[in-house]
N, C-alpha and C positions, 0 to 999 in steps of 0.2 A: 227109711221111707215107711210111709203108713197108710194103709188102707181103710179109709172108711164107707160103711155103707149105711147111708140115710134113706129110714122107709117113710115113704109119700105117697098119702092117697090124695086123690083127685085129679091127678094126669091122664087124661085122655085119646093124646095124639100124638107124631113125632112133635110137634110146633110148643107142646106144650115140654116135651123133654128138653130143647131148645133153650125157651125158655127159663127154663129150669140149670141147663147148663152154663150161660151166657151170667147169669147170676152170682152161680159157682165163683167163677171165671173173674168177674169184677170186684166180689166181696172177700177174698179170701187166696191164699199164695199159693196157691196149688200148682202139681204137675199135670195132673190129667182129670178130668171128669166124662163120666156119659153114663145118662140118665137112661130109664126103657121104663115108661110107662104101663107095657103087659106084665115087670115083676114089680112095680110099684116102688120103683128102688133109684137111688144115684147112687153110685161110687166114685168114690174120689182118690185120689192118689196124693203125697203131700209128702212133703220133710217133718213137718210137725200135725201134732195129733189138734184137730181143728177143737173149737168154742163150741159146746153146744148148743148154749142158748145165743151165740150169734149163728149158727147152723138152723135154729129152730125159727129164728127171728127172722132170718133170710125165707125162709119157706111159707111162713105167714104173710109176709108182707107181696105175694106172690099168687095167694090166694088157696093155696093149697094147703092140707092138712100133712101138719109133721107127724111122725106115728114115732119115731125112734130114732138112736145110734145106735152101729156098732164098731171097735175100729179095732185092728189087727195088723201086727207089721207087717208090710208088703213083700211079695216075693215074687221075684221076676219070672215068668214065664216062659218058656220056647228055646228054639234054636240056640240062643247069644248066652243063657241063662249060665250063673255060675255054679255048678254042684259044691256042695255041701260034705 
């Protein structure tokens, strides 16, 4: 799994995270996304390592300003998590 974090200026509300999610969500095979406008950021969760410039495409066509990628293999979290 792979973790990516896309930085996005011009999100201003949850509605605009939303938005921003629901896009995610439709353009691309991901596991998980959720976006927070106060760090200016989406993270995405995925089996494969996403397109950037279909990542960048998706954000422009949105209205908001793409600033970056960055992507790291994912590592689960919590309780369930498997140690290493």
């Amino acid at each position: 799994m792979i973790e990516t974090t896309v930085s996005i200026e011009g999100m201003m509300c949850n509605m605009c995270e939303t938005h921003v999610n629901e896009t995610f969500r439709k353009k691309f095979d991901i596991k998980k996304v959720s976006a927070d406008h106060k760090k200016k950021q989406a993270v995405i969760i995925s089996e494969a390592e996403l397109n950037e410039d279909e990542v960048k495409a998706a954000i422009d066509e949105l209205g908001y300003d793409y600033l970056g990628i960055s992507s790291k293999e994912y590592e689960k979290k919590g309780l369930f998590s498997k140690k290493k």
